[in-house]
N, C-alpha and C positions, 0 to 999 in steps of 0.2 A: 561536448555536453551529452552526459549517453545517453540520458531521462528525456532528451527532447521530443515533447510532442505526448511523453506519457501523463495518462494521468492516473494517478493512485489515491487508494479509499484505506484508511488504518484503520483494526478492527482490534479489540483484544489488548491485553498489558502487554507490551513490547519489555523483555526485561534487560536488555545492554543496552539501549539506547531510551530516553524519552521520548515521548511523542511528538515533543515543540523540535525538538533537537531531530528527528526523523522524518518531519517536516520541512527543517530549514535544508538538510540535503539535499530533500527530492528536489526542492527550489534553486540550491545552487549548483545540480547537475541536470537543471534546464528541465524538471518535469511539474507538473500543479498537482494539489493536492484536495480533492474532494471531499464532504463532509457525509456527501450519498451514495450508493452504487447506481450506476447508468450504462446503457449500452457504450456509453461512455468511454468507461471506468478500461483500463488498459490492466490493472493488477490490485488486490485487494491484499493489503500483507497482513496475515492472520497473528496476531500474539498469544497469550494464554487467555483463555475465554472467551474468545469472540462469540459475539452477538449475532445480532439478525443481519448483519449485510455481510456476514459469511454464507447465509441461507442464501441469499438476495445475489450472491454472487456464481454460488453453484445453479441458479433459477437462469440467471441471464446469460451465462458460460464462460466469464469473466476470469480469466487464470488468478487461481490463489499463490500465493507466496507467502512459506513460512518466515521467519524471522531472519533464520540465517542463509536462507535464498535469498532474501534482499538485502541482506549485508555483503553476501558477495557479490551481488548485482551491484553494491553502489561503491566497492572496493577499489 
């Protein structure tokens, strides 16, 4: 389970994948998926437009991840 123990914050339009569906991976490669950023938050995977918990993530130092850095993380 590679995701074990991470937790990740989805910001932004993911465009290959859905967000339920981006979700249920992080969940069956053993990681939780967050609704907030928090010293927490282990990865924040950015799509097209992200909002304020890309700010929120750059403020706490929380490593971003584009789209396709988390797709081959979860490859």
């Amino acid at each position: 389970r590679v995701l074990e123990g991470k937790i990740f914050v989805l910001t932004g339009t993911l465009e290959s994948l859905g967000r339920e569906e981006a979700k249920e991976k992080i969940r069956l490669l053993g990681g939780g998926v967050s609704g907030s950023v928090s010293k927490k938050t282990s990865y924040v995977v950015a799509g097209a437009e992200p909002g304020s918990k890309l700010a929120d993530a750059e403020k706490l130092g929380v490593s971003v991840l584009s789209e396709a850095e988390f797709l081959r993380m979860i490859a």
